[in-house]
N, C-alpha and C positions, 0 to 999 in steps of 0.2 A: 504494500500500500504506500502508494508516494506522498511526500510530504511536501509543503513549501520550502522553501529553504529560507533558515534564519540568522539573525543579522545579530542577536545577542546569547549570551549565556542561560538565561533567563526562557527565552523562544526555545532554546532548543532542549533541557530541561523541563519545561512544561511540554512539546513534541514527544519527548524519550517517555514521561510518565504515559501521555495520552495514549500513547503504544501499547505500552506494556500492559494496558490497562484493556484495550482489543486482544490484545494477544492471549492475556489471562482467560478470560472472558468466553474465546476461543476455544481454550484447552477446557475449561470448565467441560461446557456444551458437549465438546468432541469427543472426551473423556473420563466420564463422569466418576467411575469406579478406580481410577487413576487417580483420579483428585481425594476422592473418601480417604485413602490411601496414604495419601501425604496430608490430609489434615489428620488423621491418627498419628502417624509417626511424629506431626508437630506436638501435638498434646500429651506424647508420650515423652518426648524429648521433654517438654515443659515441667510435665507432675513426676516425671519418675524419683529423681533425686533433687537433692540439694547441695551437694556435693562441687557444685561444678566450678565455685568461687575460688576453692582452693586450686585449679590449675592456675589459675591467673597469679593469686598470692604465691604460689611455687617457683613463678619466676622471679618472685623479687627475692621470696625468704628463704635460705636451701635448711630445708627440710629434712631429718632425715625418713626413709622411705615408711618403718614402722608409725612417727609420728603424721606422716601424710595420712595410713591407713586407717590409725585410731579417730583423725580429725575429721575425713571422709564418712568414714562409720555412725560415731557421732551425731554429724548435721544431717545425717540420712535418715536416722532415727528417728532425731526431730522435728524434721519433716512429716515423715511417715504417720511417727503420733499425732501432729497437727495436722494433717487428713484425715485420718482415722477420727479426732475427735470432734474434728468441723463437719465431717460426715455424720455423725450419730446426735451433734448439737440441730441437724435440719428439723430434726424431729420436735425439738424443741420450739418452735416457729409458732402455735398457738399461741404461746403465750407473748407474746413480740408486739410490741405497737407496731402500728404498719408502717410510722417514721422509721423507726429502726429496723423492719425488715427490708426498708427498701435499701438506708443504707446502707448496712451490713451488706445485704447481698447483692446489689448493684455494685462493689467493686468485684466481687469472683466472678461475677454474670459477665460481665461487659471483659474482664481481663480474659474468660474462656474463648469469646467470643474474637477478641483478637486474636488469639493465640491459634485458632482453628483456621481465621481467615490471612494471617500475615507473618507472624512470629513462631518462631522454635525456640526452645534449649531452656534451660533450668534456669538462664541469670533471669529472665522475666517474666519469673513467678514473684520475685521480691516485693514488687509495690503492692500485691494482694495479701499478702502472707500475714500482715495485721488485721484484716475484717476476716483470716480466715481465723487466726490466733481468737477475735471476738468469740466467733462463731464455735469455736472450741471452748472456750469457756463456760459458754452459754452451753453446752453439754457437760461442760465438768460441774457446774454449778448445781445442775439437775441430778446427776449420776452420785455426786460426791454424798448424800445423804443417805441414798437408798445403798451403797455399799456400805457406807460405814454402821447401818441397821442391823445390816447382812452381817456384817464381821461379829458385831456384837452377840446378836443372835447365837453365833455358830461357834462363838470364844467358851471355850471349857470354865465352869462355874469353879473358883478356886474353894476348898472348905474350909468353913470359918473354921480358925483358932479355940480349940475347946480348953488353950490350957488359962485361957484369960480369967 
C-alpha cells in the first residue's frame, strides 16, 4: 500500500504507526487462531513470574549464582501468593462498594487488557500488583478469621493443672 511521501519526522512516524496498525488489523482477520496464540503466550509471559527484574539488577550487581536462585524463588513466590490471594479475594466482591470495586478492579481489568492486546513479559505486571496486593487483602481479611476458628477449634485442649 503506497504512501505519500513525507517531509518531517513526525509524517513519517504517524505513516509507520498508520501501517502497522493495517497490517495488524490484517493479521488479526487473516489469522485469527495465530493471534489467540500470541495473546496467550503474552499473558503468560506477563503472570507467570516475577522474577524477571533481577536479570536487569544482575547486570549491574554480580550476584553470586545461589543468591540469584534464592532471590528468583523468592519474588516468584510472592507473586504466586498475591495471585492466588487476589484470586480467592474476587469472591469477596459483595461486600465492596461499587466505588471501590470499580477501583480496585479497573487497574487488573484495563492492565489484562493491554497486556493481551500490546505488551508481554513480567516487568508490566508492576503498576497493577498494588490493586492486586488490595484485592488480596480483601481475601486475607475475610479468610484470616475463619482459619484462625478453625485452628482453634482443632488445637488439643491442654488439662488443667490438678496440682493447684
Amino acid at each position: 500500500m503506497p504512501y505519500p511521501p513525507r517531509t518531517t519526522g513526525s509524517e513519517s512516524t504517524l505513516a509507520t504507526n498508520a501501517a502497522g496498525w493495517v497490517e495488524g488489523w490484517y493479521f488479526i482477520r487473516s489469522y485469527p487462531r495465530e493471534e489467540l496464540k500470541i495473546i496467550g503466550a503474552k499473558l503468560r509471559m506477563t503472570y507467570s513470574n516475577d522474577s524477571a527484574g533481577l536479570f536487569f539488577a544482575g547486570k549491574v550487581l554480580s550476584w553470586d549464582p545461589s543468591m540469584r536462585r534464592i532471590l528468583r524463588q523468592t519474588a516468584d513466590a510472592f507473586w504466586w501468593i498475591v495471585l492466588a490471594l487476589a484470586a480467592a479475594g474476587l469472591f469477596t466482591l459483595r461486600g465492596w462498594s461499587s466505588a471501590a470495586r470499580v477501583l480496585v478492579l479497573g487497574v487488573p481489568l484495563t492492565w489484562l487488557v493491554l497486556h493481551a492486546a500490546f505488551l508481554g513479559g513480567a516487568r508490566y505486571h508492576l503498576p497493577e500488583t498494588p490493586a492486586l496486593a488490595l484485592i488480596a487483602a480483601c481475601s486475607l481479611r475475610r479468610l484470616a478469621p475463619r482459619v484462625s476458628s478453625r485452628l482453634r477449634r482443632s488445637a488439643p485442649v491442654e488439662a488443667s493443672d490438678s496440682s493447684a
